[in-house]
TORKOLTI-131489 format. One record per residue (C-alpha): chain; z, y, x. Coordinates in nm, 2 decimals. Layout:
// TORKOLTI-131489
+-----+--------+--------+--------+
: mol :     c3 :     c2 :     c1 :
+-----+--------+--------+--------+
:   A :      Z :      Y :      X :
...
+-----+--------+--------+--------+
//
This chain:
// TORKOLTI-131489
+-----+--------+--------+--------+
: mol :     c3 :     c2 :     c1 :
+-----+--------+--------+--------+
:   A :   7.82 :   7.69 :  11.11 :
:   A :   7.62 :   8.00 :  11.06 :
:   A :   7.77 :   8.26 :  10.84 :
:   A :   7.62 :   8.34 :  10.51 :
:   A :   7.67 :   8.63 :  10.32 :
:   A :   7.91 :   8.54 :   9.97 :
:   A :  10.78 :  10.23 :   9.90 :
:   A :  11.09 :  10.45 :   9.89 :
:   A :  11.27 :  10.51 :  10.21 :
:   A :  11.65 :  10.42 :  10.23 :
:   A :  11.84 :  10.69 :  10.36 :
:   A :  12.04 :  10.66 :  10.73 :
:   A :  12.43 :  10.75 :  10.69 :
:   A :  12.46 :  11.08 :  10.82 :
:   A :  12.76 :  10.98 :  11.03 :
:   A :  12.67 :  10.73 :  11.33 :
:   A :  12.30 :  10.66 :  11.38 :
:   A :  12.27 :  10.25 :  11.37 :
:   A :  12.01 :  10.03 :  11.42 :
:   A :  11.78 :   9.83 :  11.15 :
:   A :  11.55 :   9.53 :  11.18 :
:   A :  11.20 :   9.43 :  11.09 :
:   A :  11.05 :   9.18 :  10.96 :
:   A :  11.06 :   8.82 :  11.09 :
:   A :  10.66 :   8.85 :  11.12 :
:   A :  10.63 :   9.18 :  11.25 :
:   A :  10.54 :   9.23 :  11.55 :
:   A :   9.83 :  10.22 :  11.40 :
:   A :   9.74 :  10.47 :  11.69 :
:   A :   9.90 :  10.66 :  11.81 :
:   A :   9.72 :  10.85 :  12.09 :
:   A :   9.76 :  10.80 :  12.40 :
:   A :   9.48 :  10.70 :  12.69 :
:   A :   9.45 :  10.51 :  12.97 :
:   A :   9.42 :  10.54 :  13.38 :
:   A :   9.08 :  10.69 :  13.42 :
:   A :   8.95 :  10.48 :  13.67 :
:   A :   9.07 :  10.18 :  13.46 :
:   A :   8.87 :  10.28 :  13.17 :
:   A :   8.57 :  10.33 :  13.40 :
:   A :   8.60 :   9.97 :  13.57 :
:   A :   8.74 :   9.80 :  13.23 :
:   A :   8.80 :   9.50 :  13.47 :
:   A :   8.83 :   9.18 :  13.33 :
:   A :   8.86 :   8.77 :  13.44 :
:   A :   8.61 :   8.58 :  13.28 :
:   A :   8.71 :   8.26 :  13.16 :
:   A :   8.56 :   7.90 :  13.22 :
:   A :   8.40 :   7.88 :  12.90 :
:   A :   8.30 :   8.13 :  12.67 :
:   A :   8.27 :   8.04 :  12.35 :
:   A :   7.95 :   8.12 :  12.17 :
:   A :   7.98 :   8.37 :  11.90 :
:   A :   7.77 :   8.69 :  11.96 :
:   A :   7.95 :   9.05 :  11.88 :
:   A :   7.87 :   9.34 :  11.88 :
:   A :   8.12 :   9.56 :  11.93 :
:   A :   8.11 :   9.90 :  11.82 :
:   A :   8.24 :  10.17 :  12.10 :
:   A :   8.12 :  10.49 :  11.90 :
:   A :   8.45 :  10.67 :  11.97 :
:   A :   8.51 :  10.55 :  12.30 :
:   A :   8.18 :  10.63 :  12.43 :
:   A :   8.21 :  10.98 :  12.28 :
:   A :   8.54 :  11.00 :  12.47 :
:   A :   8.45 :  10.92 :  12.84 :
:   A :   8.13 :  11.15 :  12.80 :
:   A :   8.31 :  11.42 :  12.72 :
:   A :   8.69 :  11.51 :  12.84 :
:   A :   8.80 :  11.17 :  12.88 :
:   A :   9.05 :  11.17 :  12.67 :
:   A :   9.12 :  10.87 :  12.46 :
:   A :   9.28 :  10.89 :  12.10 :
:   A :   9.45 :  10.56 :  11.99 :
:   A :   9.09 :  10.42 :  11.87 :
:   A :   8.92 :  10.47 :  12.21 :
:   A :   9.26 :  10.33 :  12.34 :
:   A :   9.24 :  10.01 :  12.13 :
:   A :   8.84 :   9.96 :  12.19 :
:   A :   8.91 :  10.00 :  12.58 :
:   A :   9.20 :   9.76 :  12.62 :
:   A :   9.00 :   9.50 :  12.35 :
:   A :   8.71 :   9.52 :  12.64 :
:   A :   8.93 :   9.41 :  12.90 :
:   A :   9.14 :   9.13 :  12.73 :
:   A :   8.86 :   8.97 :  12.50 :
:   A :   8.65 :   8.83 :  12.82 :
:   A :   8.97 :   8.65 :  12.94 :
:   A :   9.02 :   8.50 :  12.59 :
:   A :   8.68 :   8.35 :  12.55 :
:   A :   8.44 :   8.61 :  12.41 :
:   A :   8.25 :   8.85 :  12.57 :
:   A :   8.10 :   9.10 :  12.38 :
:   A :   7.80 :   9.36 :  12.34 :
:   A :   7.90 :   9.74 :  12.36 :
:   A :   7.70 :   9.92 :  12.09 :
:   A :   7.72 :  10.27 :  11.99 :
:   A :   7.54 :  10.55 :  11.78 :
:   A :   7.38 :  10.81 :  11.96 :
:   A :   7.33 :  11.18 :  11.84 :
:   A :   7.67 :  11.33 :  11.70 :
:   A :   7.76 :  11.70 :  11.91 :
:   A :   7.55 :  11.55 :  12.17 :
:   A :   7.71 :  11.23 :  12.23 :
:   A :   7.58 :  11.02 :  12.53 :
:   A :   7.65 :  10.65 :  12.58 :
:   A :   7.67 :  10.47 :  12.93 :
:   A :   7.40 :  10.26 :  13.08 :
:   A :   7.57 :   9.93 :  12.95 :
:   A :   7.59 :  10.01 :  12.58 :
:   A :   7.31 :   9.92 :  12.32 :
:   A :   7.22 :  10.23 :  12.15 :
:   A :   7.22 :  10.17 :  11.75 :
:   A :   6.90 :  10.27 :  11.57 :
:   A :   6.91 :  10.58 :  11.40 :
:   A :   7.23 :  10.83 :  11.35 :
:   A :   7.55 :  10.73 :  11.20 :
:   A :   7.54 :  11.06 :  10.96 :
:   A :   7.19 :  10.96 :  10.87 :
:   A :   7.22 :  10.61 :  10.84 :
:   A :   7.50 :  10.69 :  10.60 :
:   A :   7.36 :  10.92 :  10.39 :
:   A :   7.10 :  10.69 :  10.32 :
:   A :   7.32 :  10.37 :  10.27 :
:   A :   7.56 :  10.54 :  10.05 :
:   A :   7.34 :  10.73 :   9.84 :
:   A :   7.03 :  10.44 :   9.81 :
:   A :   7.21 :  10.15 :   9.90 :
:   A :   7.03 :  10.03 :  10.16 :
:   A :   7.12 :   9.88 :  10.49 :
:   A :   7.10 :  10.06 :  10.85 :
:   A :   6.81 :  10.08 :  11.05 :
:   A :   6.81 :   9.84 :  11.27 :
:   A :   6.92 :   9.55 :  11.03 :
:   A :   6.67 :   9.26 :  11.11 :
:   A :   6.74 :   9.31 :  11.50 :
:   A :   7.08 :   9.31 :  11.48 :
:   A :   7.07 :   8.99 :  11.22 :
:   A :   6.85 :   8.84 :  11.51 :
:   A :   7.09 :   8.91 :  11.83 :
:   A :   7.44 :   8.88 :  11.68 :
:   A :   7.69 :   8.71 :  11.50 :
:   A :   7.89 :   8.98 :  11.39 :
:   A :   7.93 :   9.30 :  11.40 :
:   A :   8.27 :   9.46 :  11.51 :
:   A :   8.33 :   9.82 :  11.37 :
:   A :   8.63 :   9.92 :  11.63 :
:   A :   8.66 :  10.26 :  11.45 :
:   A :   8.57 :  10.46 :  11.13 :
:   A :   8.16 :  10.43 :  11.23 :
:   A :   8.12 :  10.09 :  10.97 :
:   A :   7.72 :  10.01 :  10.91 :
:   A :   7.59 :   9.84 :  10.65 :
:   A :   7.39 :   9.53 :  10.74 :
:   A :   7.28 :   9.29 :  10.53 :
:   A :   7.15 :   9.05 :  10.81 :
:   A :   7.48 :   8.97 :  10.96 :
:   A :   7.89 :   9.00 :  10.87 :
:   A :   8.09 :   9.34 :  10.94 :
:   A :   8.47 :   9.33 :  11.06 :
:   A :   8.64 :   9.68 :  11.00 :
:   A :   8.91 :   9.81 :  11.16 :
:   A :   9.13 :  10.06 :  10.93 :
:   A :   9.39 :  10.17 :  11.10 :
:   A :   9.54 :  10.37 :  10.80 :
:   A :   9.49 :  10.53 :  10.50 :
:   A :   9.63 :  10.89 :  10.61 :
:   A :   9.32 :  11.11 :  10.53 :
:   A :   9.24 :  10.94 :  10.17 :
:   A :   9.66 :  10.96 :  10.08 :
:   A :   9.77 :  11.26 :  10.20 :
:   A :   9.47 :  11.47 :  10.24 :
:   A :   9.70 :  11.78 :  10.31 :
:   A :   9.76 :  11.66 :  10.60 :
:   A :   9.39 :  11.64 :  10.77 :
:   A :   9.11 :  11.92 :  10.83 :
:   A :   9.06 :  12.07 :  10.47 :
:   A :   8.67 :  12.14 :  10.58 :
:   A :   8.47 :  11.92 :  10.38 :
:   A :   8.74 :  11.67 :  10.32 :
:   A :   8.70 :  11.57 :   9.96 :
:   A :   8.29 :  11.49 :  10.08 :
:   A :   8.43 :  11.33 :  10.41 :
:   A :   8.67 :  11.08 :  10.21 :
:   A :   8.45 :  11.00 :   9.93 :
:   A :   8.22 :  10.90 :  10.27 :
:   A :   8.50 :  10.68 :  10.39 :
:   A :   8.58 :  10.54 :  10.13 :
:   A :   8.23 :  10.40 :  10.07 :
:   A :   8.13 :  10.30 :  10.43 :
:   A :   8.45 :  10.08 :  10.41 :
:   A :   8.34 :   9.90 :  10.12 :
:   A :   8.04 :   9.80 :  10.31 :
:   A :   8.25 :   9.60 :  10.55 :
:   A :   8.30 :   9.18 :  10.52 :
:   A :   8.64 :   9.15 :  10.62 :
:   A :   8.93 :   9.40 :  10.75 :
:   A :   9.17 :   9.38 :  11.03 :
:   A :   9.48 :   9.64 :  11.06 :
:   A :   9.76 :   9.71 :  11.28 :
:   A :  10.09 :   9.65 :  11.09 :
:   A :  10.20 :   9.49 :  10.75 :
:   A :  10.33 :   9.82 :  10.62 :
:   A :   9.96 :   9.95 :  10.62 :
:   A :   9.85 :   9.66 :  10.39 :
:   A :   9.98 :   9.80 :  10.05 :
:   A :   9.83 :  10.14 :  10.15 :
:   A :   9.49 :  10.05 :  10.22 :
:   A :   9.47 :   9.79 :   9.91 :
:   A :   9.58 :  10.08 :   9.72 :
:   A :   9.34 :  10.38 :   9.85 :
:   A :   8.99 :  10.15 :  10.00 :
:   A :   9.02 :   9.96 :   9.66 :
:   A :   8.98 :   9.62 :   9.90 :
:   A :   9.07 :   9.32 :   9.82 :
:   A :   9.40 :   9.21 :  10.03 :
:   A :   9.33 :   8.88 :  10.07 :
:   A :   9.06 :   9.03 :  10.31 :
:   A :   9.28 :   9.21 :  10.49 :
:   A :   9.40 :   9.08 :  10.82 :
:   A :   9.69 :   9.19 :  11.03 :
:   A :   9.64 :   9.22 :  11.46 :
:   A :   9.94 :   9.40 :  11.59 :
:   A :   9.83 :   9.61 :  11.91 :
:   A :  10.00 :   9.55 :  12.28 :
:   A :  10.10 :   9.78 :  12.51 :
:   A :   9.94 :   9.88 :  12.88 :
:   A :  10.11 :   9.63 :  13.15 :
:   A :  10.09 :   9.99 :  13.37 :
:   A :  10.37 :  10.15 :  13.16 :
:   A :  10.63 :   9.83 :  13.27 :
:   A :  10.56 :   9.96 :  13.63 :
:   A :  10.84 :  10.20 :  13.81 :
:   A :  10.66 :  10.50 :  13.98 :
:   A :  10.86 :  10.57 :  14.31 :
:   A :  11.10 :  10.82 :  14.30 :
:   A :  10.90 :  11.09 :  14.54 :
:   A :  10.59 :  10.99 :  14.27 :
:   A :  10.79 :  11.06 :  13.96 :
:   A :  10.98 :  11.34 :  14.14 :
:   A :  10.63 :  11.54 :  14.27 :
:   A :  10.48 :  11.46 :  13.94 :
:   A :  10.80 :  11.61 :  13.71 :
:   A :  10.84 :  11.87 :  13.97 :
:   A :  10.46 :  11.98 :  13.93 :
:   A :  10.50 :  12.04 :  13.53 :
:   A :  10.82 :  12.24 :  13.63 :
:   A :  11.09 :  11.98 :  13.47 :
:   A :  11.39 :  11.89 :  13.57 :
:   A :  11.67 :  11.68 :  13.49 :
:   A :  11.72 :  11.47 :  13.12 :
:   A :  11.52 :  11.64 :  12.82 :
:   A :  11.42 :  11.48 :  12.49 :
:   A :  11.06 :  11.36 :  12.46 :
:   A :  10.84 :  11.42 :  12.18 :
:   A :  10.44 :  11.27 :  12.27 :
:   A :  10.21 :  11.29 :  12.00 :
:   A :   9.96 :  11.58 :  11.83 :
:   A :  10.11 :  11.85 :  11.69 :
:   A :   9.99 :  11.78 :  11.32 :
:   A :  10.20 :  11.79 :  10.95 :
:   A :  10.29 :  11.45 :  10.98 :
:   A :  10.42 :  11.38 :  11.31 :
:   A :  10.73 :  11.63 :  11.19 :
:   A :  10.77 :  11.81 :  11.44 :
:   A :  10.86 :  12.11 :  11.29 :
:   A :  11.16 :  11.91 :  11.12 :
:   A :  11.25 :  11.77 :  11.51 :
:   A :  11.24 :  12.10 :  11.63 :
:   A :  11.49 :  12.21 :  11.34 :
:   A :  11.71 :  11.96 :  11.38 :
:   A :  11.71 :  11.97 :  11.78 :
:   A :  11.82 :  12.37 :  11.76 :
:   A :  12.13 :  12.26 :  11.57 :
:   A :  12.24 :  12.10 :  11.86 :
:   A :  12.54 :  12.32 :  12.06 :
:   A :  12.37 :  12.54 :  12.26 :
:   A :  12.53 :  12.34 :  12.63 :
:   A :  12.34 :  12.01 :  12.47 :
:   A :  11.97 :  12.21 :  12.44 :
:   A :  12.02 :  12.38 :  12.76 :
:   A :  12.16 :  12.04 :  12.94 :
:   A :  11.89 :  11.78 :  12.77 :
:   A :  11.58 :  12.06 :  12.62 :
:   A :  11.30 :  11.94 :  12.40 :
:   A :  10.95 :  11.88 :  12.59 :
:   A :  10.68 :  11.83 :  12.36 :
:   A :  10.35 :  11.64 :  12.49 :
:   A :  10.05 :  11.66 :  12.31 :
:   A :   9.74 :  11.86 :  12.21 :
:   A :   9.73 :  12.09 :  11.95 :
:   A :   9.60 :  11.94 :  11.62 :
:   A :   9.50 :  12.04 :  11.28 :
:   A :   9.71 :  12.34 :  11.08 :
:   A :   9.98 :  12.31 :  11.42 :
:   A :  10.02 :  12.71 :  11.41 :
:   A :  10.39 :  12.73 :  11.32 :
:   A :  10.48 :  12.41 :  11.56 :
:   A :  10.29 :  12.64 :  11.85 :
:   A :  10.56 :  12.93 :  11.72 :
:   A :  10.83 :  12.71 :  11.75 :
:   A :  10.75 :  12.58 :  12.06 :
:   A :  10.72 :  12.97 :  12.22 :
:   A :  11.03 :  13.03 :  12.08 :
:   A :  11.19 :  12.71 :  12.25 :
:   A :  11.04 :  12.83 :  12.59 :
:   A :  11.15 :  13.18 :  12.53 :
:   A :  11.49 :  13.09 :  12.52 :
:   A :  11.50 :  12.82 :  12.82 :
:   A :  11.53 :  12.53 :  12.59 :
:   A :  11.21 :  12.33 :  12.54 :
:   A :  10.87 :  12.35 :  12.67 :
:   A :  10.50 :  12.25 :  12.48 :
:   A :  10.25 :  12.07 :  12.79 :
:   A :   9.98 :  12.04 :  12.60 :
:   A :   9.75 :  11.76 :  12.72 :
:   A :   9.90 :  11.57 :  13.00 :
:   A :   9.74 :  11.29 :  13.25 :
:   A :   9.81 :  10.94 :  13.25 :
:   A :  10.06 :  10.98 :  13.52 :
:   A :  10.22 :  11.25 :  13.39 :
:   A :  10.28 :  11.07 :  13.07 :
:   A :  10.43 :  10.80 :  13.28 :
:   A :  10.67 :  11.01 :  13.50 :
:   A :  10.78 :  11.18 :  13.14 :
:   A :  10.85 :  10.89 :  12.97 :
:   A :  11.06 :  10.70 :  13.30 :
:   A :  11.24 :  11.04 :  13.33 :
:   A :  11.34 :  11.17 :  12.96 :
:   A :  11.70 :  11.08 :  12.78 :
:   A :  11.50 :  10.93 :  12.53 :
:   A :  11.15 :  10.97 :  12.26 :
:   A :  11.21 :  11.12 :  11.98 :
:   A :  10.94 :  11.02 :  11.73 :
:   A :  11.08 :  11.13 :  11.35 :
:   A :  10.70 :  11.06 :  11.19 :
:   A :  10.69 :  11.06 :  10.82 :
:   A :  10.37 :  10.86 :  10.85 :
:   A :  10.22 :  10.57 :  11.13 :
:   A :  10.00 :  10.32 :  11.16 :
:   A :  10.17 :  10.19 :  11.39 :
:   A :  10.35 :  10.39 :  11.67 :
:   A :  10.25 :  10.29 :  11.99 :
:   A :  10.44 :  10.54 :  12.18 :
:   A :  10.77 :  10.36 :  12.07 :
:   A :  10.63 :  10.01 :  12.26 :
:   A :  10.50 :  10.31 :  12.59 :
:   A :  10.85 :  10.40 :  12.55 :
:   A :  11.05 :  10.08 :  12.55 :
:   A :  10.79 :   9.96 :  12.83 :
:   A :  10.88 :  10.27 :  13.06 :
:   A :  11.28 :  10.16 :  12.94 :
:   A :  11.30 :  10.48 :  12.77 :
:   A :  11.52 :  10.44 :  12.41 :
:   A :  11.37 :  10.57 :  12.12 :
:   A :  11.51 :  10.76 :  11.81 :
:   A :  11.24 :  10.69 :  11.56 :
:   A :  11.19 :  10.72 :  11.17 :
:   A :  11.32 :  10.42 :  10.96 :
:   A :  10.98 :  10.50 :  10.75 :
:   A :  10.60 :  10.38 :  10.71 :
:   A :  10.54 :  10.07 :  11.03 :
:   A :  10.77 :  10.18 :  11.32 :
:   A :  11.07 :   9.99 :  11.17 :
:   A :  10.81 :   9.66 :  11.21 :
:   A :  10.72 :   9.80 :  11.55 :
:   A :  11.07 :   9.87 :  11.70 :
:   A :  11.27 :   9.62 :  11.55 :
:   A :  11.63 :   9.65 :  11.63 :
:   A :  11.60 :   9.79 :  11.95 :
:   A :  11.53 :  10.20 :  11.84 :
:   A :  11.77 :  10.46 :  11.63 :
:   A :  11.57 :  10.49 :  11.31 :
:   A :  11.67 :  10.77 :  11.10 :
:   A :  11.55 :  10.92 :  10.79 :
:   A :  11.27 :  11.14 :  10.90 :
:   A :  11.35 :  11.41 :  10.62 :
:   A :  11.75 :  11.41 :  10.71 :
:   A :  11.75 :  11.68 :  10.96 :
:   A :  12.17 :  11.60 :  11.00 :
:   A :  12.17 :  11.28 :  11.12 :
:   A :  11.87 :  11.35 :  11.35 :
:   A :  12.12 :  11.60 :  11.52 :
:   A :  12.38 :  11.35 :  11.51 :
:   A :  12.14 :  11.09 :  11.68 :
:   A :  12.03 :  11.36 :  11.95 :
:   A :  12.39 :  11.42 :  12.05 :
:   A :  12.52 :  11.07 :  12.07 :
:   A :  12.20 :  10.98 :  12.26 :
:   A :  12.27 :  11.25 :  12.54 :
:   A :  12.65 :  11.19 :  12.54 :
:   A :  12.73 :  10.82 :  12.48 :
:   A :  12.58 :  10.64 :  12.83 :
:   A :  12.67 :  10.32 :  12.71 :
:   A :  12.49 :  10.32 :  12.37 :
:   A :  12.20 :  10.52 :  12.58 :
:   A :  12.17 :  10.18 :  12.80 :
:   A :  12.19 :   9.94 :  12.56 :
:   A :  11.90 :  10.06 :  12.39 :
:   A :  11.74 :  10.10 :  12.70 :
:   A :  11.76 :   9.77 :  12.78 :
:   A :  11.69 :   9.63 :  12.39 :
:   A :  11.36 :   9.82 :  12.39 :
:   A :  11.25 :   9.65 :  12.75 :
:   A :  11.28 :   9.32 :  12.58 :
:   A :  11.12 :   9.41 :  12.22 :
:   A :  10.80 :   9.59 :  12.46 :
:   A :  10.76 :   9.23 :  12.65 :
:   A :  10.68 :   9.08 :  12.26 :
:   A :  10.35 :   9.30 :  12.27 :
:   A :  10.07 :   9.22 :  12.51 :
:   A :   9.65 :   9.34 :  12.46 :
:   A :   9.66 :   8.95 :  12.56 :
:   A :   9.76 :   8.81 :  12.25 :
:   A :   9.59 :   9.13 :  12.04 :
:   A :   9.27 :   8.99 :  12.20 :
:   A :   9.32 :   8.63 :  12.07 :
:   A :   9.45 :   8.71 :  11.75 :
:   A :   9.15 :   8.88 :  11.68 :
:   A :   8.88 :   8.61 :  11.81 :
:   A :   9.07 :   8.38 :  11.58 :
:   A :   8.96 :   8.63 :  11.31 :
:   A :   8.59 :   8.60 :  11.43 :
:   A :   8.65 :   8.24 :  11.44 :
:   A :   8.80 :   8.21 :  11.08 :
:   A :   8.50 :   8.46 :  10.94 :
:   A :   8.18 :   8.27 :  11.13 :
:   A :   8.29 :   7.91 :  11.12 :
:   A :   8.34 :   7.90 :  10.76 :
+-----+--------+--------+--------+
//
């Protein structure tokens, strides 16, 4: 049938980090980016029958991404991977993209939009009109897929939004202060626009009912998957050239993420130095990441680390030096006080890496009993978790081995199906 258009956190014991559970139906982005030449190829296996539905699928972000340094945030990360696994689940869909912003250039197999986002929504959200372009795309699609925070507004055919999370619109402080108040009240209408909504985690649900103003019963939850790649042991003269290259050696703690306000790192770093000075110097802190918004005093911290032989910042690393991190490290150390979702804890537990995580926002959904979550604001028992994790080999391997078989639960496989049943449950209706 065609469509037509119709809480407070519980504090961890400061004594003896232990582990919690999630949800029986639990299973977002953080950044991270694939193989280079994988994005490039996105290979995929087509299946015997594709069923019929016609999507476009919006690749603003991950277009903008490959034409320019390459690196992929956890949108472009989630667009790619739904490009490779959606062909093998039965749906093959259009690339489209908006042209224009800084320059942005699209490849040769992506349908260009008409018109600019920026002008498009300017003109939607002030006249209420649709986007250029609306008869055409009622014409050659379905429905349109809005993969990231580019949502049109068409009145020929249905939108499916992805919000990740609410961060910008509920803690503001946290994001670029330049024009944020114009930039949310943006957000907030483009998001309206959209048909239907699909997020990462059940945490996030509360949030975005509370700062989109959406209805929640049209709110849908896809849990994301993790790479196969990161399950895959580099060889030891791989790992061992690659961790010799950055200038590491032997066990260290592992922080990968931005440095912005709410990835905490400041209150990781804090926490780390109260360690006895044989631990730091034995296991130091290596921080992997680029430098984000308002990151000035976690840069400061970080020099003072390296001044004093006990931590190191890399910066932006490649895929592979991600991987020979995370299958060398004691552990990740992730004490967020906000995420979507938390991918790096699955890249972690894939790589068999344990994590020490927050017991806050999704990552308790995402990690399951198989992480140390802590209270991201008790800077005690993230000490106490540090030590025990770098002293006590037998607790080190059992979480080791508990986040290997929590990561297998997560595959791009089953995102990809989850998600046409979506399409299916929004065009057949």
């Amino acid at each position: 049938m065609r469509w037509r258009r119709a809480a407070k956190q519980t504090r961890m014991p400061s004594n003896i980090p232990r582990l919690r559970p999630a949800p029986d139906n639990a299973p977002l982005l953080e950044k991270t980016m694939l193989e280079p030449d994988r994005v490039a190829a996105l290979p995929v296996a087509t299946p015997p029958a594709v069923l019929p539905y016609r999507i476009a699928f919006g690749t603003t972000v991950l277009e903008r991404a490959l034409h320019s340094n390459g690196h992929l945030d956890g949108i472009g990360t989630y667009t790619a991977e739904m490009l490779r696994h959606l062909p093998a689940a039965g749906i093959v869909p259009t690339k489209v993209a908006f042209e224009g912003f800084r320059g942005t250039a699209i490849g040769a197999d992506v349908r260009p939009l008409a018109g600019t986002f920026s002008r498009n929504l300017l003109k939607s959200a002030l006249l209420g009109l649709p986007f250029s372009g609306n008869a055409e795309m009622g014409r050659d699609f379905d429905l349109f897929h809005a993969t990231d925070h580019h949502i049109p507004r068409y009145a020929s055919l249905p939108v499916l939004a992805n919000l990740m999370d609410p961060v910008p619109l509920m803690n503001p402080e946290w994001s670029d202060a330049h024009l944020r108040q114009v930039k949310n009240w943006f957000f907030r209408r483009s998001a309206g626009w959209a048909d239907h909504y699909v997020t990462i985690s059940h945490f996030v649900v509360d949030d975005l009912v509370r700062y989109f103003d959406v209805p929640r019963e049209k709110i849908s939850v896809v849990e994301l998957g993790v790479d196969e790649i990161y399950f895959e042991r580099l060889s030891d003269a791989v790992r061992e050239q690659t961790m010799a290259a950055l200038g590491i050696a032997g066990p260290f703690f592992l922080f990968v993420g931005t440095l912005q306000p709410r990835k905490n790192v400041l209150h990781l770093i804090e926490a780390f130095n109260r360690l006895a000075e044989a631990t730091r110097r034995a296991c130091p802190l290596i921080v992997a990441g680029r430098a984000g918004w308002s990151s000035e005093r976690e840069r400061e911290a970080l020099a003072r680390l390296a001044a004093n032989g006990t931590g190191r910042w890399l910066d932006y690393v490649t895929p592979l030096q991600k991987r020979a991190l995370l299958q060398s490290a004691r552990a990740l150390v992730l004490p967020s006080l906000y995420e979507g979702f938390g991918l790096p804890v699955l890249e972690a537990f894939a790589s068999g890496l344990p994590v020490i995580a927050s017991n806050s926002s999704s990552i308790p959904e995402v990690a399951g009993e198989a992480a140390c979550l802590m209270d991201p604001q008790d800077s005690t028992g993230l000490t106490e978790a540090l030590a025990r994790m770098h002293s006590d080999d037998a607790w080190h391997l059992r979480c080791a081995e508990a986040g290997s078989v929590r990561a297998r639960a997560f595959t791009w496989s089953n995102t990809a199906q989850k998600t046409i049943s979506l399409y299916r449950r929004i065009l057949d209706r």
